[in-house]
N, C-alpha and C positions, 0 to 999 in steps of 0.2 A: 631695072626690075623693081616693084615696086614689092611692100611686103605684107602679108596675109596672116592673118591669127583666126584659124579653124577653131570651133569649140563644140565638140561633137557628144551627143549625147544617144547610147545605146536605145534602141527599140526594145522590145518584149521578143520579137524574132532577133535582134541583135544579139542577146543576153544568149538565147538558144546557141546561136551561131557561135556565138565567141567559147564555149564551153565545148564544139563539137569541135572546130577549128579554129584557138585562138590564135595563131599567127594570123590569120586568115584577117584580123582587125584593123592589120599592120597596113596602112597604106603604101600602096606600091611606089615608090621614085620612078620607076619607068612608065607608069599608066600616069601618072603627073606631069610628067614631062612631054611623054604623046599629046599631053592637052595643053600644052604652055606654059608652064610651071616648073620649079625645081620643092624638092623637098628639103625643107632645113632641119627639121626636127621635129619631134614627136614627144609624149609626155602621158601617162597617164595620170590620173585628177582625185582627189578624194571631193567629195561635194555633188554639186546638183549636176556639174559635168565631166563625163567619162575621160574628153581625151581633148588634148591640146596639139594644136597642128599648128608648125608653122612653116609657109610657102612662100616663094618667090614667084613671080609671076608678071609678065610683061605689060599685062593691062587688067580693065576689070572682067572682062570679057570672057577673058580665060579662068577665073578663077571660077565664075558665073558658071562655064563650062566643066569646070571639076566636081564644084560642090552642088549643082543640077543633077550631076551622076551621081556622085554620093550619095543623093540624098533619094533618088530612085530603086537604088537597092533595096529599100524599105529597112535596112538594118541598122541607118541613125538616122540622127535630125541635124543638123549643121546650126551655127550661125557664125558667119565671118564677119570678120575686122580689120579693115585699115592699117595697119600701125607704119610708124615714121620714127627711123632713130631719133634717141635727143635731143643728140648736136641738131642734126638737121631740122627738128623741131624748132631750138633756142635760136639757130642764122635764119633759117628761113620766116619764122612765125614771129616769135618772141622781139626780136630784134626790130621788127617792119613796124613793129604798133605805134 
């Protein structure tokens, strides 16, 4: 599984939503998992972004799949990231130069 950093920024309808239902912001672990993904954690932001996601996910494909839905709600804006533990960063990268 490779691993995913969500960084989610409320809409003008988001803000509404979030104040009418704010669990409702909470992304669901079971609607993540329906699309190939596991949920690792979550985080709210002070700054230019709302919310911090981070996902597991078996390809890119999948994730493409999550944050395409997300981002159809009209109630944020996505942008996803890559990341790669350190270690594996320093053996696999670092090391090879």
């Amino acid at each position: 599984m490779k691993t995913f950093i969500i960084l989610t920024e409320l809409t003008e309808e988001g803000k509404k939503a979030i104040q009418n239902d704010p669990a409702g912001m909470k992304l669901s672990a079971q609607a993540i998992e329906n699309r190939g993904g596991i949920l690792v954690d979550q985080f709210a932001l002070l700054g230019p972004w709302d919310f911090l996601t981070i996902i597991k996910a078996k390809d890119e494909k999948s994730i493409f799949r999550i944050t395409t839905e997300l981002d159809a709600l009209g109630t944020v804006k996505t942008m996803t990231l890559p990341a790669m533990p350190i270690e594996e960063f320093i053996d696999d990268i670092i090391t090879s130069m």
